[in-house]
N, C-alpha and C positions, 0 to 999 in steps of 0.2 A: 272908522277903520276896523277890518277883522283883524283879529288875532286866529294865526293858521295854529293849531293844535298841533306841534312838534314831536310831542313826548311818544304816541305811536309810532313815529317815524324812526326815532330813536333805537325804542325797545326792540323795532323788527330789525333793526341795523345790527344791535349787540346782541341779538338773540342769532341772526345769520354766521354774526363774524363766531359766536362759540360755536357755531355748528362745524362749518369750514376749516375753525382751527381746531376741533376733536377729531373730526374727519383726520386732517393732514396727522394728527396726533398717531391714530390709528395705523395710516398706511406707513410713516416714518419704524412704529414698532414692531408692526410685522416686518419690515425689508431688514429691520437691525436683528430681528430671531432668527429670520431664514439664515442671512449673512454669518451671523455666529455660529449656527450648526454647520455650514457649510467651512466655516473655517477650521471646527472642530473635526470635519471629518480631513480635511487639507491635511493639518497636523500629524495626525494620526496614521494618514498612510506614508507624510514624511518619517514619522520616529520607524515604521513599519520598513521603510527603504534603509533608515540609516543601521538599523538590526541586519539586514540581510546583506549590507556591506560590510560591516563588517565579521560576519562570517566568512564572507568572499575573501577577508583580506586576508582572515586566519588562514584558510582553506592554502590560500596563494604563497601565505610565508612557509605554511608545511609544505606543499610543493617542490618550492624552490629550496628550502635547503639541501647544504652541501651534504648531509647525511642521507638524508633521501635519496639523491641525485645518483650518491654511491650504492645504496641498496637496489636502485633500481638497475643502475649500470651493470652490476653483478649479476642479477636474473636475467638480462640479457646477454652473458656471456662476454661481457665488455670486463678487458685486463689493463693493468695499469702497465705503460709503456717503458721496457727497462733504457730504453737507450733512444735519445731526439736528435734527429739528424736535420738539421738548418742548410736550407739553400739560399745561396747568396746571387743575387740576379747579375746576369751577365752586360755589358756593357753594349747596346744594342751596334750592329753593324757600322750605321750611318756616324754617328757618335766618334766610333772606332777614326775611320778617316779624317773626319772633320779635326782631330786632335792631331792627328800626325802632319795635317796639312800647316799646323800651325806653328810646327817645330821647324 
């Protein structure tokens, strides 16, 4: 009986499988560097949006105030109304009849 010499077969087996598994090592660490700088730049133009809203929001509360509102109604020659006259809607036509038919 031969005895087949195994131990080459072996060492090219464990010397493949570390090659294969630094390779995968490799490609795994670059796709995790790129990924985190790209998330670092994500972030960055998020904090970058949430600064410019709010200034939007300030901008918007100055605006809208009632103070403003009235300083600018003034340079537009807009007066505060002395006296509000309320109209009260009339009872249309059809209505009108329909009721008296009823009585």
């Amino acid at each position: 009986m031969k005895k087949t010499n195994k131990k080459p077969k072996l060492i090219s087996l464990i010397i493949g499988l570390i090659l294969v598994l630094s390779g995968t090592q490799l490609v795994i660490s670059h796709w995790l560097a790129t990924t985190g700088g790209k998330l670092r730049q994500w972030e960055e133009k998020t904090e970058q949006l949430e600064q410019q809203n709010r200034i939007l929001t300030e901008e918007i509360n100055q605006m809208g105030s009632l103070s403003r509102i009235a300083i600018e109604a003034q340079r537009l020659g807009l007066v505060k109304a002395d006296k509000v006259l309320y109209l009260t809607p009339q009872i249309p036509v059809a209505l009108e009849k329909t009721n008296n038919l009823e009585r």
